[in-house]
Biopython code that builds the backbone (N, CA, C, O; Angstrom):
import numpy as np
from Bio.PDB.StructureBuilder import StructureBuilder

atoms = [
    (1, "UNK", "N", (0.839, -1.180, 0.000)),
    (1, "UNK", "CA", (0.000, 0.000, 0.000)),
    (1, "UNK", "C", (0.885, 1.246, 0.000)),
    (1, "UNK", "O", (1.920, 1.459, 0.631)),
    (2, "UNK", "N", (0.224, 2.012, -0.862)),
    (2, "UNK", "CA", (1.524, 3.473, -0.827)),
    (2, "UNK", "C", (0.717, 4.598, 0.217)),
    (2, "UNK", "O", (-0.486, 4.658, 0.471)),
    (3, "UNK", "N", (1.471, 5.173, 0.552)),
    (3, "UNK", "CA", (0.550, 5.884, 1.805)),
    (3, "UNK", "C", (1.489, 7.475, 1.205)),
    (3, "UNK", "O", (2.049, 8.272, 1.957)),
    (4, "UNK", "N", (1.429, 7.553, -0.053)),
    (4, "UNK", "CA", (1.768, 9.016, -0.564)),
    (4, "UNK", "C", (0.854, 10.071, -0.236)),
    (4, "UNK", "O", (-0.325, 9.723, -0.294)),
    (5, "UNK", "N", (1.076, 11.316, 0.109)),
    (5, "UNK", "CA", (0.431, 12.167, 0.264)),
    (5, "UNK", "C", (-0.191, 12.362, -0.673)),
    (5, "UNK", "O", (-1.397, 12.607, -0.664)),
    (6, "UNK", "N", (0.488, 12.292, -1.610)),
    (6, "UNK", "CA", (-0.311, 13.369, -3.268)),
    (6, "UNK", "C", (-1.672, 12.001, -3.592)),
    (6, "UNK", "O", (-2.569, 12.387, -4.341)),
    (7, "UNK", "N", (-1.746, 11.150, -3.286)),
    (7, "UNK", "CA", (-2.788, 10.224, -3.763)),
    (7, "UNK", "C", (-4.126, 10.300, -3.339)),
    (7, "UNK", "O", (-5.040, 9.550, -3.683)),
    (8, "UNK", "N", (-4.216, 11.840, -2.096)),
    (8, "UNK", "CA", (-5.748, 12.087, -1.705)),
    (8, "UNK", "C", (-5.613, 13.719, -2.239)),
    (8, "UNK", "O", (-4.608, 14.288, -2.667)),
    (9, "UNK", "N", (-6.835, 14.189, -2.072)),
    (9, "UNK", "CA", (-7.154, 15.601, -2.929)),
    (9, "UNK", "C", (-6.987, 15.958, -1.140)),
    (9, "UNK", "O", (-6.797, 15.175, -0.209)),
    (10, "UNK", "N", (-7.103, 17.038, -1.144)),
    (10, "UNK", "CA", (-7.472, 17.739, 0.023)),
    (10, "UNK", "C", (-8.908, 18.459, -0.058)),
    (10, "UNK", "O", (-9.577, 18.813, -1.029)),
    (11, "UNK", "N", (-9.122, 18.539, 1.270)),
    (11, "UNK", "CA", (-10.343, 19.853, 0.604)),
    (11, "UNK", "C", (-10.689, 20.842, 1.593)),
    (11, "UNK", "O", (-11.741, 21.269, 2.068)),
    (12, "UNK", "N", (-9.109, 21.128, 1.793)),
    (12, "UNK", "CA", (-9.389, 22.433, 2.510)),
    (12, "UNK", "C", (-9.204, 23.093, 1.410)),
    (12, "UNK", "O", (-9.087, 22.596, 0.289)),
    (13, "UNK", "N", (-9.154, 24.826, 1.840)),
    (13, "UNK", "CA", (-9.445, 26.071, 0.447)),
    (13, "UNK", "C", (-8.367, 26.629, 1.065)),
    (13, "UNK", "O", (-8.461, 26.844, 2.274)),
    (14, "UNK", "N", (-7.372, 26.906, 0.496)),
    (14, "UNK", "CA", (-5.952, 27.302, 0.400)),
    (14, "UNK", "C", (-5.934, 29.079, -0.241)),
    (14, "UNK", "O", (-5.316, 29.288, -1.285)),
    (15, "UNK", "N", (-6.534, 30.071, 0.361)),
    (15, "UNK", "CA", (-6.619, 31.342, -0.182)),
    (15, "UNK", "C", (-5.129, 32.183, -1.054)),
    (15, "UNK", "O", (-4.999, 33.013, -1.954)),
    (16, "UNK", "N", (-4.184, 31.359, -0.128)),
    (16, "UNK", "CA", (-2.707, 32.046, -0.449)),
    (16, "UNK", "C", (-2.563, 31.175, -2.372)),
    (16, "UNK", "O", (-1.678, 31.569, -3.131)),
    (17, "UNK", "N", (-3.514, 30.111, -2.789)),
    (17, "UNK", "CA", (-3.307, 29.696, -3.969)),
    (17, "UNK", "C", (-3.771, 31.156, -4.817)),
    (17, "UNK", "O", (-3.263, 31.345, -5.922)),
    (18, "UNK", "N", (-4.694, 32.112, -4.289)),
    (18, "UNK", "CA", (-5.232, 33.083, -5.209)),
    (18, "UNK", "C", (-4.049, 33.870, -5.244)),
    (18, "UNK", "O", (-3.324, 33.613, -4.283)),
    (19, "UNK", "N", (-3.468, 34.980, -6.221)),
    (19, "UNK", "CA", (-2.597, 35.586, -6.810)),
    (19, "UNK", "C", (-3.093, 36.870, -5.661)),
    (19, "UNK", "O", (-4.227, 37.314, -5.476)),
    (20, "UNK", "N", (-1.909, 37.222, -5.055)),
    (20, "UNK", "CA", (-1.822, 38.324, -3.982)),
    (20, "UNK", "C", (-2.509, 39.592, -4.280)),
    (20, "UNK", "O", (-3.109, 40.319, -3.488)),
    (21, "UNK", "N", (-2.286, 39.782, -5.846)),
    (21, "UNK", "CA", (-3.127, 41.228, -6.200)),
    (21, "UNK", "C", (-4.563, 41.120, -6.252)),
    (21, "UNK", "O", (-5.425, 41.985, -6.409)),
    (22, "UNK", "N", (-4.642, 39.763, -6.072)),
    (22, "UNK", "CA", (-6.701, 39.723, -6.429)),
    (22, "UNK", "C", (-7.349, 39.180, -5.510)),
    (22, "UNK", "O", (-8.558, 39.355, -5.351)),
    (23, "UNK", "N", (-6.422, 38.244, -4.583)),
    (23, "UNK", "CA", (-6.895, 37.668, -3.121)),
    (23, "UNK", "C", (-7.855, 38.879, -2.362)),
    (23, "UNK", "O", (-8.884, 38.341, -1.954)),
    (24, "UNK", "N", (-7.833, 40.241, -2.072)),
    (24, "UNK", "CA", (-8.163, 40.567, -1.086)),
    (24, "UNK", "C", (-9.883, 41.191, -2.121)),
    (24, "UNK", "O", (-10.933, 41.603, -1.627)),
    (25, "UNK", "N", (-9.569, 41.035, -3.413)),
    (25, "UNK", "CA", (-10.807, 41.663, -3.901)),
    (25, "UNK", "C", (-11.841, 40.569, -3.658)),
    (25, "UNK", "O", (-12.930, 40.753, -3.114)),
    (26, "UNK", "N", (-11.328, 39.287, -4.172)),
    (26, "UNK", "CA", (-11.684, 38.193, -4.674)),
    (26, "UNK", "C", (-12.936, 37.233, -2.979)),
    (26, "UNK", "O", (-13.970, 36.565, -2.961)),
    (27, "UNK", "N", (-11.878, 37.812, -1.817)),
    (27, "UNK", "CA", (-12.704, 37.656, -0.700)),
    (27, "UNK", "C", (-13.692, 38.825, -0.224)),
    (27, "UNK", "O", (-14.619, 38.502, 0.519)),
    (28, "UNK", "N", (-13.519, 40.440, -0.688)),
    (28, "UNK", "CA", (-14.556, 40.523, -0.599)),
    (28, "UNK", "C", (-15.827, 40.774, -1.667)),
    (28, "UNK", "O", (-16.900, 41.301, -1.370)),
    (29, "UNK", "N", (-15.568, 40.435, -2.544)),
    (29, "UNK", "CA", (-16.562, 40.096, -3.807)),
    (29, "UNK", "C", (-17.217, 39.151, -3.346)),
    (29, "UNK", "O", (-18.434, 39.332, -3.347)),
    (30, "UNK", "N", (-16.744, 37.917, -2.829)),
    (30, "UNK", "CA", (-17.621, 36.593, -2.648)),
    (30, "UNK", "C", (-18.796, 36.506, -2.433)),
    (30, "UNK", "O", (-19.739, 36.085, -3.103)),
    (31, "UNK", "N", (-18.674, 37.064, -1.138)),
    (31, "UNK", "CA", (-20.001, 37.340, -0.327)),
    (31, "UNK", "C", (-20.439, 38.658, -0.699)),
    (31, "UNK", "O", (-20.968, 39.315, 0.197)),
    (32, "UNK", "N", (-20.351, 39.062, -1.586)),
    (32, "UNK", "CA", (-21.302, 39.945, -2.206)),
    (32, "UNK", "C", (-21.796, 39.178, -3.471)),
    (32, "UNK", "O", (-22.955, 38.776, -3.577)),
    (33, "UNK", "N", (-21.034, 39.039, -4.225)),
    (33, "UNK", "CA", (-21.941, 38.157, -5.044)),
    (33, "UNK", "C", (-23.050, 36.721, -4.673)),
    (33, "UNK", "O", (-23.864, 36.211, -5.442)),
    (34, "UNK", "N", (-22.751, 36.346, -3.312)),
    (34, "UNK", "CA", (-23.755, 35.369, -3.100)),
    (34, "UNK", "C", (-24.977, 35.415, -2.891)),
    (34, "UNK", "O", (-25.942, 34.667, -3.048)),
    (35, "UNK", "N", (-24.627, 37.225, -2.203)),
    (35, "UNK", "CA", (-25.458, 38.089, -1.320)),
    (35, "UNK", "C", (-27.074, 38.128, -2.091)),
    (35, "UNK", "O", (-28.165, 38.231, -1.530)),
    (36, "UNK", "N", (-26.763, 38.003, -3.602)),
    (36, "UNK", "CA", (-27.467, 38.528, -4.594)),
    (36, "UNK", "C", (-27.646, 37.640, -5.298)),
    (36, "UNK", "O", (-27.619, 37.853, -6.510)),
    (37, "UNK", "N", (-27.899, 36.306, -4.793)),
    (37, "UNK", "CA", (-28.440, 34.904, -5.226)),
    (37, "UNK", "C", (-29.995, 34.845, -4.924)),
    (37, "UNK", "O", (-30.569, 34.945, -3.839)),
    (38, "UNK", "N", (-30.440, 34.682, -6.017)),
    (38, "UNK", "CA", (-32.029, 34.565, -6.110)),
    (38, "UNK", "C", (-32.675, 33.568, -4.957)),
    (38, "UNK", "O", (-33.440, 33.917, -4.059)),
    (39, "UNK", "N", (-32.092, 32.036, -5.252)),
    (39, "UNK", "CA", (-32.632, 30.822, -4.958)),
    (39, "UNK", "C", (-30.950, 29.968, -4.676)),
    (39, "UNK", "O", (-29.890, 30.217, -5.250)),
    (40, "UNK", "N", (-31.165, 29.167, -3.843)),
    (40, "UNK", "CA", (-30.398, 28.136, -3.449)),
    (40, "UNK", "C", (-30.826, 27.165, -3.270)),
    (40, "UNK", "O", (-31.472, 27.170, -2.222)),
    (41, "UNK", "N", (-30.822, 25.617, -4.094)),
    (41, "UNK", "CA", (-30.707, 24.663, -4.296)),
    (41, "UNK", "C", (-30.111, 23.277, -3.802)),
    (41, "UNK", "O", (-29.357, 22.789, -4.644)),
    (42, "UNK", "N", (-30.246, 22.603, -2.770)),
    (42, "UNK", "CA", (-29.514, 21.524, -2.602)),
    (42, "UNK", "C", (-29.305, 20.450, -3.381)),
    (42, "UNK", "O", (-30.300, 19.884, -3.834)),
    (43, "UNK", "N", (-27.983, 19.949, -3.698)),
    (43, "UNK", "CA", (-27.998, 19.110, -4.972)),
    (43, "UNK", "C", (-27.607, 17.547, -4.615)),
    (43, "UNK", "O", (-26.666, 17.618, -3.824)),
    (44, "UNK", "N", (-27.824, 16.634, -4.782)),
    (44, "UNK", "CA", (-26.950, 15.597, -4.436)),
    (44, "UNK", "C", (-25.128, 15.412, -4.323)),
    (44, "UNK", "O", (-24.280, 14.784, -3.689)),
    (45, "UNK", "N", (-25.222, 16.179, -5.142)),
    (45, "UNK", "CA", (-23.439, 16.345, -4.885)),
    (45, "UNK", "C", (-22.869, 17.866, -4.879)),
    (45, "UNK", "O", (-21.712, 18.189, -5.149)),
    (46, "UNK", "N", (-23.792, 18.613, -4.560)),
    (46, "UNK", "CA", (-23.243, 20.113, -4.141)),
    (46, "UNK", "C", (-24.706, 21.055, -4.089)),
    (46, "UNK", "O", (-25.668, 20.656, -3.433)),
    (47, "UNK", "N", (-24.743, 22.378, -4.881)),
    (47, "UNK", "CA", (-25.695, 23.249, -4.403)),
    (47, "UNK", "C", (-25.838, 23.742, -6.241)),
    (47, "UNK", "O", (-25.120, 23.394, -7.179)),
    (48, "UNK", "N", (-26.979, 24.605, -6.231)),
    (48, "UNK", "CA", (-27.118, 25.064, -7.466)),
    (48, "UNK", "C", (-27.828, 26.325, -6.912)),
    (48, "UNK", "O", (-28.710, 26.251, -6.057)),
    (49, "UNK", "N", (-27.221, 27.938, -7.660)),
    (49, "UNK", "CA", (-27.354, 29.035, -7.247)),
    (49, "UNK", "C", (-28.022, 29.628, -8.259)),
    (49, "UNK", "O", (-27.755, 29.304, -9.417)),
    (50, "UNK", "N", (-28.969, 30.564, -7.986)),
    (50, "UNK", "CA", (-30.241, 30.958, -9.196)),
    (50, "UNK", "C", (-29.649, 32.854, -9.203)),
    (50, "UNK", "O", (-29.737, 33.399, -8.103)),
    (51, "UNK", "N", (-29.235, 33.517, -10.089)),
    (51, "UNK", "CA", (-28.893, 34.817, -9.805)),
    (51, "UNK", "C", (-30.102, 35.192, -11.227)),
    (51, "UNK", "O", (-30.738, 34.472, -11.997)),
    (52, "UNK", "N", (-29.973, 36.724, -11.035)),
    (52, "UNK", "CA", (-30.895, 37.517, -12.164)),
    (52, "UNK", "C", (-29.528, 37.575, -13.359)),
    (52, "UNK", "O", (-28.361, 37.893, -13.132)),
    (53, "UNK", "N", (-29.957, 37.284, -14.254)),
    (53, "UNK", "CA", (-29.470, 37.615, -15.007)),
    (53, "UNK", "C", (-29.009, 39.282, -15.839)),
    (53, "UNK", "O", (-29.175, 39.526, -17.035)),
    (54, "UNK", "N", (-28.453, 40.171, -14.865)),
    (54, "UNK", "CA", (-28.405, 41.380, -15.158)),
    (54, "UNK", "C", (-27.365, 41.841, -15.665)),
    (54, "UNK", "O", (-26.762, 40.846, -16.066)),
    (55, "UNK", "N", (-26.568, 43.046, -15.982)),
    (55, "UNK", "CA", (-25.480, 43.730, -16.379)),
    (55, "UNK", "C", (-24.305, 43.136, -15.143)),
    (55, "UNK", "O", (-24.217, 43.194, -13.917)),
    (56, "UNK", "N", (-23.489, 42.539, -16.297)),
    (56, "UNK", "CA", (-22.024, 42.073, -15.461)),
    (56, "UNK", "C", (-22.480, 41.135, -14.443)),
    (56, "UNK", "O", (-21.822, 41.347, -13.425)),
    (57, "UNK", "N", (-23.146, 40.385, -14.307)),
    (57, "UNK", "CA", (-23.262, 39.462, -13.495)),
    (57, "UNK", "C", (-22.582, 37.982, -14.128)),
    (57, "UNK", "O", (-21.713, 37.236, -13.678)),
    (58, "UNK", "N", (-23.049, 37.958, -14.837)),
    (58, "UNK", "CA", (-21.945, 36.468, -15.923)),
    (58, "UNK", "C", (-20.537, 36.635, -15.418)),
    (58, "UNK", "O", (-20.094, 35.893, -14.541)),
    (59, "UNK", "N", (-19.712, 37.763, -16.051)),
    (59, "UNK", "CA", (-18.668, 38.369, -15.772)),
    (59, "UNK", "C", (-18.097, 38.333, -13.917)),
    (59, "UNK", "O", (-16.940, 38.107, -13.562)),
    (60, "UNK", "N", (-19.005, 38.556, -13.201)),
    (60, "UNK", "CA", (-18.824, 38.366, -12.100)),
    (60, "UNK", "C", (-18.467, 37.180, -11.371)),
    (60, "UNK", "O", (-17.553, 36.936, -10.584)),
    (61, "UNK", "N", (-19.442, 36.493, -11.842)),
    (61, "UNK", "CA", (-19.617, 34.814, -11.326)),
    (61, "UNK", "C", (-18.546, 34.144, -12.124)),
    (61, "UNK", "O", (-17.858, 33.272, -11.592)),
    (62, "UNK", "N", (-18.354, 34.514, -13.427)),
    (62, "UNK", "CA", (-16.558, 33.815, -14.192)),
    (62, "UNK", "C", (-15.703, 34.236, -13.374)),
    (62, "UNK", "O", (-14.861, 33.346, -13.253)),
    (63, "UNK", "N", (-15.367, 35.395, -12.531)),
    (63, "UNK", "CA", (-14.494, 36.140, -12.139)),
    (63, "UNK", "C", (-14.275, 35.196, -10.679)),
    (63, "UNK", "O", (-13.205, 34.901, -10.146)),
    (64, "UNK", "N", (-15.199, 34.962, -10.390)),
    (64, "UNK", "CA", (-15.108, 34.352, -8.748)),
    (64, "UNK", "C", (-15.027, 32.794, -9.079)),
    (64, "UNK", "O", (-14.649, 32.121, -8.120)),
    (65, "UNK", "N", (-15.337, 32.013, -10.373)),
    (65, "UNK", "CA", (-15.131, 31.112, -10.426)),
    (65, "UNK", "C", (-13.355, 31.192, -10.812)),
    (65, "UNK", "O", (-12.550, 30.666, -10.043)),
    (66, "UNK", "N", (-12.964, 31.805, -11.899)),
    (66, "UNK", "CA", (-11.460, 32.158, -11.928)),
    (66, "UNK", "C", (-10.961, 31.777, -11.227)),
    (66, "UNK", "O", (-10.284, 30.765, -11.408)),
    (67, "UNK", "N", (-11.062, 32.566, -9.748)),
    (67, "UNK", "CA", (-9.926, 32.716, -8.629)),
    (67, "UNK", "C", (-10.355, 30.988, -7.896)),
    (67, "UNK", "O", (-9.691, 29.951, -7.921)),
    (68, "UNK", "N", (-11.574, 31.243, -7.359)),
    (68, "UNK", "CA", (-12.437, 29.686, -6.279)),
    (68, "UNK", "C", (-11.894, 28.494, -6.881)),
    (68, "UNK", "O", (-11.804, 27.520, -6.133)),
    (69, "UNK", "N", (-11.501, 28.360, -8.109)),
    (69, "UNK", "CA", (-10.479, 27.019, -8.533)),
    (69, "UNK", "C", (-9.397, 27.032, -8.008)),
    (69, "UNK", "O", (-8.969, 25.883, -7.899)),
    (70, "UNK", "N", (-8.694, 27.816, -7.600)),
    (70, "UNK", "CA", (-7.171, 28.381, -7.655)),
    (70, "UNK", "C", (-7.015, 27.411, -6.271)),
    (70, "UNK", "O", (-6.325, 26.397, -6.175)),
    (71, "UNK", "N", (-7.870, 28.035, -5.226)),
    (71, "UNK", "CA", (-8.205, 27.710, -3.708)),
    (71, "UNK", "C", (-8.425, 26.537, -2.980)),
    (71, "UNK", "O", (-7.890, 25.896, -2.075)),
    (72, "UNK", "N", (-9.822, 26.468, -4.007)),
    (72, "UNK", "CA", (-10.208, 25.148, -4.062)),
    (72, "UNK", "C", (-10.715, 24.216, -4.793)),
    (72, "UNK", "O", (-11.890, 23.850, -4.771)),
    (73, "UNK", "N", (-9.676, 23.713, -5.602)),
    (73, "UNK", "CA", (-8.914, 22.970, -7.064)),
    (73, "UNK", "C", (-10.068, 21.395, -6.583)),
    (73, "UNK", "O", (-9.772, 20.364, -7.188)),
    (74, "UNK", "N", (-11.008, 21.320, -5.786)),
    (74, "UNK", "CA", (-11.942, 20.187, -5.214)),
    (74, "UNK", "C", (-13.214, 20.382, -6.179)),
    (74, "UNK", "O", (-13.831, 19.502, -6.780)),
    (75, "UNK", "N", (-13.416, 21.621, -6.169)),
    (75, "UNK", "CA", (-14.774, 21.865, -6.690)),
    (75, "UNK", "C", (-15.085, 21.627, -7.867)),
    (75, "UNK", "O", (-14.254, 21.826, -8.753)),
    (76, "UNK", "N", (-16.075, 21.249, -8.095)),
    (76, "UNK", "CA", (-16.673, 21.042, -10.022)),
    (76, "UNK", "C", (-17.515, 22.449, -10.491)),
    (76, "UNK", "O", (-18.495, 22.703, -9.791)),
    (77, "UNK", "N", (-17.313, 23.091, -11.261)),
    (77, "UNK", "CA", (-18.399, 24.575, -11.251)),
    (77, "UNK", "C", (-18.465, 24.735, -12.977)),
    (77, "UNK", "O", (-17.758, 24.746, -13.984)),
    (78, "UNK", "N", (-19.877, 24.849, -12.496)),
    (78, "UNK", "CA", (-21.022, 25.174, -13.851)),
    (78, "UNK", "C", (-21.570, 26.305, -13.620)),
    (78, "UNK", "O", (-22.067, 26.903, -12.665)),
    (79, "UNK", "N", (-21.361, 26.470, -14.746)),
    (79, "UNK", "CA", (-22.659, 28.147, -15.150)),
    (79, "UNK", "C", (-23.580, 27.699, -15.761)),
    (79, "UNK", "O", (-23.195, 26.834, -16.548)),
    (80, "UNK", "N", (-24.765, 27.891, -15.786)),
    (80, "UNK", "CA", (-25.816, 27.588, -16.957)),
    (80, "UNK", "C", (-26.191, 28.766, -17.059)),
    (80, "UNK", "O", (-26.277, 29.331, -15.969)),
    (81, "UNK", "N", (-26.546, 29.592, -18.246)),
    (81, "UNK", "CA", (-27.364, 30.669, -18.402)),
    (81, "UNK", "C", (-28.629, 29.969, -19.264)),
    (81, "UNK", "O", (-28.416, 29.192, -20.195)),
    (82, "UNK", "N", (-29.767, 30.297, -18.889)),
    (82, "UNK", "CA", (-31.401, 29.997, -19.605)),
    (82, "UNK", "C", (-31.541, 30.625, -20.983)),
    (82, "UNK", "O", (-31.040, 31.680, -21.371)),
    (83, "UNK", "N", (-31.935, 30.194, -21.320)),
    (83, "UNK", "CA", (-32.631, 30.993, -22.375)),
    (83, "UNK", "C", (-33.410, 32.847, -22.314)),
    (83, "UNK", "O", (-33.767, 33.583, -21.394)),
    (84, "UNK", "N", (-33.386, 32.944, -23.565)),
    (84, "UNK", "CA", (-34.555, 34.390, -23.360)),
    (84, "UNK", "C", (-33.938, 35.272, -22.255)),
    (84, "UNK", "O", (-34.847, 35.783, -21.600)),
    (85, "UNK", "N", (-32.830, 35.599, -21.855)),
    (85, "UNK", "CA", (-32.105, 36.682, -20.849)),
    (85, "UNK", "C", (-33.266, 35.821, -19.429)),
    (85, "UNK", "O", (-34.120, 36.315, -18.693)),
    (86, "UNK", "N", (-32.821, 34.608, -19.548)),
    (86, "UNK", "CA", (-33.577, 33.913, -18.193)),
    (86, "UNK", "C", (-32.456, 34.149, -17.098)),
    (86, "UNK", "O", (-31.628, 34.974, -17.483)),
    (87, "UNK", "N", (-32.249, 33.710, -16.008)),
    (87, "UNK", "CA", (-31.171, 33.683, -15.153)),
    (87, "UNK", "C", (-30.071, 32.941, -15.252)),
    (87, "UNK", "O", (-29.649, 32.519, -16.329)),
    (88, "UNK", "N", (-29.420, 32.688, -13.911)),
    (88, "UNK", "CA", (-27.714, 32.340, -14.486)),
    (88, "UNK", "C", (-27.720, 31.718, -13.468)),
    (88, "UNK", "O", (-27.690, 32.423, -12.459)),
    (89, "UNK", "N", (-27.772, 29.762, -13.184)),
    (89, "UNK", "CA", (-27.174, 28.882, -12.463)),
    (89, "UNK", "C", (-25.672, 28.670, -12.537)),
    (89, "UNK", "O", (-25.069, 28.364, -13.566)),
    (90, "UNK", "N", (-25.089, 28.879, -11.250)),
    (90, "UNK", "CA", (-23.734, 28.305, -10.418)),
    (90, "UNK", "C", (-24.055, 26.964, -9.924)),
    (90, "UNK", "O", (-24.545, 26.776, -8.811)),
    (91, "UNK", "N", (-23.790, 26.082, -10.713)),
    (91, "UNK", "CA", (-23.202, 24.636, -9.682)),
    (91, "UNK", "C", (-22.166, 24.345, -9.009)),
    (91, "UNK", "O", (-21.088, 24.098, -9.550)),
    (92, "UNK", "N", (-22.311, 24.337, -8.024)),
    (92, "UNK", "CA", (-20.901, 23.655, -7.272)),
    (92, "UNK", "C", (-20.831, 22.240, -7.320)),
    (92, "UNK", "O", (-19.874, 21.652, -6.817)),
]
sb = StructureBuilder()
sb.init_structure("model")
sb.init_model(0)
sb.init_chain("A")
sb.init_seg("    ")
for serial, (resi, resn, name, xyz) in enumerate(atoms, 1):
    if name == "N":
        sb.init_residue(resn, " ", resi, " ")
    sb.init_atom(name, np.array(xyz, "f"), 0.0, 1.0, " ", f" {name:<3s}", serial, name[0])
structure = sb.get_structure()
């Protein structure tokens, strides 16, 4: 049996992985952008987030997905945007 470290993921969120110039925006954007989540969803294997589909919000939610990989390289993340300027699902 190999008892290597690298053979489990971790899943703590490692903030110092985000790039020093965008870390301090990037934490407080977060919780503003969650702030302004329509609907929250429990999923079998994570959550699904309902936002309005408004000016720079796509852009926003790419932006925080950007960095939230960096951190925590665990997560799976989807955007769905709807049809017809419908809203904009985040899967985790």
């Amino acid at each position: 049996m190999n008892n290597n470290s690298n053979d489990t993921s971790s899943l703590a969120c490692d903030l110092t992985a985000i790039p020093s110039d965008v870390r301090e925006e990037h934490v407080i954007t977060a919780p503003q952008l969650f702030a302004a989540a329509q609907e929250v969803q429990e999923l079998p294997n994570g959550y699904a987030i309902r936002f309005l589909n408004e000016p720079g919000r796509f852009m926003g939610i790419a932006k925080f997905i950007e960095n939230e990989r960096l951190c925590c390289p665990f997560f799976n993340f989807e955007l769905e945007l709807e049809p017809n300027s419908g809203p904009l699902w985040l899967r985790l």
